[in-house]
C-alpha positions as CSV (number, residue, x, y, z in Angstrom):
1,X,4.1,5.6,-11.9
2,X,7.5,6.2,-9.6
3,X,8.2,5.9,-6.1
4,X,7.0,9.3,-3.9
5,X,10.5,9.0,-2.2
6,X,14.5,9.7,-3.2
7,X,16.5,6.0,-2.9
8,X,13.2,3.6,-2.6
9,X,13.5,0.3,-1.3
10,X,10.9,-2.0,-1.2
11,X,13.1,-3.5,2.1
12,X,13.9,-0.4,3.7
13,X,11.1,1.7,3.0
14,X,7.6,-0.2,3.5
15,X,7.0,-0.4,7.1
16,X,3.2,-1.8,6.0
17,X,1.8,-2.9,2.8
18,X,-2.1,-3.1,1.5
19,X,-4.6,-5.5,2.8
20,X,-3.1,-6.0,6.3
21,X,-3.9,-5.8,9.9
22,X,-7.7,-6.2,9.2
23,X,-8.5,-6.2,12.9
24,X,-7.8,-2.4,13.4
25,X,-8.8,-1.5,10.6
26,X,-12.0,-3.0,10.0
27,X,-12.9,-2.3,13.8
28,X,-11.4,1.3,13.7
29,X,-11.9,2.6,10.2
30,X,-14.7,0.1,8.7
31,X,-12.8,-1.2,5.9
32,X,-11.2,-4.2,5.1
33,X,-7.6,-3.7,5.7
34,X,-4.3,-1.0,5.5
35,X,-5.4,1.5,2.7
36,X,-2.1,1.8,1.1
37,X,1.1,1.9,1.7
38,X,3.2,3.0,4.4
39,X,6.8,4.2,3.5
40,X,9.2,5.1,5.9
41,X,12.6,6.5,5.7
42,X,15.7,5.6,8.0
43,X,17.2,8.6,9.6
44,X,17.8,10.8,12.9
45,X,14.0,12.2,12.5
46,X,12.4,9.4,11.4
47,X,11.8,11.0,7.6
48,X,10.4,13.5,8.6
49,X,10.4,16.6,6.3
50,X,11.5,14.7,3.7
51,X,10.5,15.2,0.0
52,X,7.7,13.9,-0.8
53,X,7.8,13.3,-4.5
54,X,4.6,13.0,-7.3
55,X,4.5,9.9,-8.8
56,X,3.1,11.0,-11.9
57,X,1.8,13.7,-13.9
58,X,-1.7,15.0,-13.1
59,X,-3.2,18.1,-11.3
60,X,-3.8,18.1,-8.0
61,X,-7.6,17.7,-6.9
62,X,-7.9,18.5,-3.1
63,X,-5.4,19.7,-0.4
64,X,-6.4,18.4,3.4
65,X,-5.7,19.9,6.5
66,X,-5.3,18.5,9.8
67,X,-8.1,20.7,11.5
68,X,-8.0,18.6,14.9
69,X,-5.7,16.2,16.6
70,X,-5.2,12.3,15.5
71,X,-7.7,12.8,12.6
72,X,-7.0,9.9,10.7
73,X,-5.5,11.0,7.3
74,X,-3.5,14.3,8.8
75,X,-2.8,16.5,6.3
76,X,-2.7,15.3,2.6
77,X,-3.0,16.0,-1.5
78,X,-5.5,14.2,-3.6
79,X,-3.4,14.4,-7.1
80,X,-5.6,12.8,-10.1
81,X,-3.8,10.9,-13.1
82,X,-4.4,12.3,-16.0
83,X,-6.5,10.0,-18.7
84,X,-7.5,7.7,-16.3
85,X,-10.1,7.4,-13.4
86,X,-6.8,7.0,-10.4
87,X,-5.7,9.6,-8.4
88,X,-2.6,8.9,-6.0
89,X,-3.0,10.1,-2.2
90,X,-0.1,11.2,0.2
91,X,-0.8,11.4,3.5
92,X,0.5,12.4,7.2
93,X,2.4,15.2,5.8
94,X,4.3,18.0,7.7
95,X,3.9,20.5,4.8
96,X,2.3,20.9,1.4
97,X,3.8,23.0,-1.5
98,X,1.2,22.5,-4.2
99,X,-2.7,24.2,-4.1
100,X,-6.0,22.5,-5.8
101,X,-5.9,22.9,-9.5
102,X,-2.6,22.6,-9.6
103,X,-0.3,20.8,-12.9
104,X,2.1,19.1,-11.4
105,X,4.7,16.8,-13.1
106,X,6.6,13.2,-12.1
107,X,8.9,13.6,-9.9
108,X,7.7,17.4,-8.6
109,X,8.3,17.8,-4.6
110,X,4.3,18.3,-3.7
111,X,5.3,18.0,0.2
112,X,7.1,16.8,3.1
113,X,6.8,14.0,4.9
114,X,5.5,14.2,8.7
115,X,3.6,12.8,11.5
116,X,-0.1,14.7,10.7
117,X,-3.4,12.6,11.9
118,X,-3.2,9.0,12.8
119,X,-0.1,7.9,13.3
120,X,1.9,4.9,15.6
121,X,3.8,5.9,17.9
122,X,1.7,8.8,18.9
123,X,4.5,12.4,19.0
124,X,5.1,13.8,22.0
125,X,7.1,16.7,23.4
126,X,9.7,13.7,23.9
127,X,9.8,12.2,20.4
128,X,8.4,14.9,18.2
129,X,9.2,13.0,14.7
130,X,7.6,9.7,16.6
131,X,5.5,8.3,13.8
132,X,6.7,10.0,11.0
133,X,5.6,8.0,7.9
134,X,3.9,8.6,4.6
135,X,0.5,6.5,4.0
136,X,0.7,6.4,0.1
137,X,-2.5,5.1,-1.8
138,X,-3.9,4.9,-4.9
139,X,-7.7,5.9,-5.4
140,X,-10.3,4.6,-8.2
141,X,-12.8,7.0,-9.1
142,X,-14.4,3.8,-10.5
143,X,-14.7,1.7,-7.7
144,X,-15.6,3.6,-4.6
145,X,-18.0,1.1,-2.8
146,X,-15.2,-1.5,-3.1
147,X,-14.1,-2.8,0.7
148,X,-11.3,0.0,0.9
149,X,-13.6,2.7,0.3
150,X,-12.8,3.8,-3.2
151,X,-8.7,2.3,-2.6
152,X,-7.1,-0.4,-4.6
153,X,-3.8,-2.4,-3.9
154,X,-0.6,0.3,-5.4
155,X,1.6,-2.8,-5.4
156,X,0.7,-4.0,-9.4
157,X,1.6,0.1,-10.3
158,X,4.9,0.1,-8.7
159,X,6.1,-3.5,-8.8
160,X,8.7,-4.2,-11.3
161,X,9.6,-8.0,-13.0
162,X,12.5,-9.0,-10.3
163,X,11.7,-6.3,-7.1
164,X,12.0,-8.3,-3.8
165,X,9.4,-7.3,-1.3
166,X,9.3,-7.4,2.6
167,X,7.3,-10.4,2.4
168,X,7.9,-14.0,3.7
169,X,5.6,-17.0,3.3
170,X,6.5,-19.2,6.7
171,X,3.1,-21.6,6.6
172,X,1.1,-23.2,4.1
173,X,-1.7,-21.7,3.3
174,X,-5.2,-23.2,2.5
175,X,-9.2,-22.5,2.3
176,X,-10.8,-20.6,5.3
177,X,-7.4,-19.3,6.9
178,X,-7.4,-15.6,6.9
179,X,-4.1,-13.4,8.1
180,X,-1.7,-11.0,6.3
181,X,0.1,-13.5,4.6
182,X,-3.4,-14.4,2.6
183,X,-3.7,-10.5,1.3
184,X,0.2,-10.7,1.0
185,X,-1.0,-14.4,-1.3
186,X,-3.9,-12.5,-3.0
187,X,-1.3,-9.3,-4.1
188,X,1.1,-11.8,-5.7
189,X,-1.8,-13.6,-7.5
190,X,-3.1,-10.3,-9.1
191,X,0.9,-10.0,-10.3
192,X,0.5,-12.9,-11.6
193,X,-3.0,-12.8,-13.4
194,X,-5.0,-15.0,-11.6
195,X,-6.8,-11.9,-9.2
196,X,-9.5,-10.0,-10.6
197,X,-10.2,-8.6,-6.9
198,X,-8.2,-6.4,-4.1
199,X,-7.1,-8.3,-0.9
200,X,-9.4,-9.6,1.7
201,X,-7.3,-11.4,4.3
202,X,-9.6,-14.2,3.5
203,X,-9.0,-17.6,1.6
204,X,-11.9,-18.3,-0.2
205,X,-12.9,-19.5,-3.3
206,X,-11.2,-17.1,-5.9
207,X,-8.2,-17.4,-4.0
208,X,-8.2,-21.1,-4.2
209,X,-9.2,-21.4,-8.0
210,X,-6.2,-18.3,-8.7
211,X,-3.8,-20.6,-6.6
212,X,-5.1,-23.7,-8.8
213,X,-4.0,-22.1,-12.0
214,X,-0.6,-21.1,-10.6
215,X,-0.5,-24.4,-9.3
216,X,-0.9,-25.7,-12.9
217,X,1.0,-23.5,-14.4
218,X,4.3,-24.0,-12.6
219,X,3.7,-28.0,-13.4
220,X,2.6,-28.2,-9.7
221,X,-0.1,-30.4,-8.1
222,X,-3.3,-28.1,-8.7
223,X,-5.2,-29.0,-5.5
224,X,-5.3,-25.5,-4.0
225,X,-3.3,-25.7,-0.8
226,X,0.0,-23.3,-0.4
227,X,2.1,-25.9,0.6
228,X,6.3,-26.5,0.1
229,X,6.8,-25.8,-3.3
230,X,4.5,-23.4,-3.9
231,X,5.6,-21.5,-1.2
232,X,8.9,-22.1,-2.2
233,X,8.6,-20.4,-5.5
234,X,6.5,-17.4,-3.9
235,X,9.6,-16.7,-1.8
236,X,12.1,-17.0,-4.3
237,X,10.2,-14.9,-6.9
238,X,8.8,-11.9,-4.6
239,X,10.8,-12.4,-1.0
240,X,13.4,-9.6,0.0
């Protein structure tokens, strides 16, 4: 899979990663955190009509219109990967150049990006490219009664052995706390295979036993709480 922007950067260009702000979106949407990711670019209209670029090969499954103001998703393509149960989901988009049942390959403009449904800040006749994003997700056919509705972290697609993220752990961490810098915790774990499970926010059990066996790993004290030098290595590996 490859970025569904020109010039990525995991600094410049995530303005919000999966798992987070569970407070608006469990109370708003009914699910356990951000959906995906939100990618942004820097420029004079806020990215918007930008290419927005497949990120693999695979035909595209549904096209979504934005039939009434601030619907959540805007307008969007559904584009399934071929040979496996994913599909990849762009979202908030100011135009759409592909139709269902399209073959489309990597790399293939499907869209542009734009300020469709849902979006923060709200445009106005003042700021027309205000909140100009794409929301990028991935989608498992497999998995749809999971706690994102069918979506799973993109970050273990995408990540590569030495990318820097816009992530930085400034507490330690330990059972019962909750807060984006657990799902941010739980992401890294899955990278590192000791996650079986998509971010909750949470720090419960499994994220305590997957801590324990980094813990061990890295010749650390095992007891399960994020503290100096575990946090210490999670910055160095993973923070931009």
């Amino acid at each position: 899979m490859t970025f569904p922007i020109e010039n990525f950067d995991w600094k410049k260009s995530i303005s919000q990663l999966f798992g987070v702000n569970k407070s608006l979106y469990s109370s708003k949407f009914g699910v356990a955190g951000h959906q995906g990711f939100d990618i942004t670019i820097q420029d004079p209209k806020r990215g918007y009509g930008s290419p927005i670029l497949a990120s693999h090969t695979g035909i595209v499954s549904s096209v979504s219109f934005d039939d009434y103001p601030l619907h959540t998703k805007g307008n969007g393509i559904y584009l399934n990967w071929l040979g496996t149960n994913y599909a990849t989901v762009y979202w908030h988009l100011s135009s759409m150049l592909v139709n269902a049942g399209d073959l489309v390959k990597e790399g293939q403009v499907i869209g542009t990006m734009g300020n469709s449904g849902y979006v923060n800040p709200v445009p106005s006749p003042d700021c027309e490219h205000c909140g100009s994003h794409l929301h990028f997700a991935v989608f498992d056919y497999a998995d749809k009664d999971n706690l994102y509705k069918g979506f799973i972290d993109p970050l273990s697609f995408l990540y590569k052995q030495g990318d820097k993220l816009p992530i930085h752990f400034n507490r330690n961490l330990m059972f019962g706390m909750s807060g984006d810098d657990v799902s941010w915790l739980q992401s890294l774990l899955k990278l590192e295979g000791y996650a079986d499970y998509q971010p909750t926010g949470f720090y419960g059990p499994k994220t305590m036993q997957g801590v324990r066996l980094l813990q061990t790993r890295l010749g650390y004290s095992s007891g399960g709480i994020v503290g100096p030098k575990t946090l210490n290595y999670l910055n160095y590996v993973y923070s931009a």
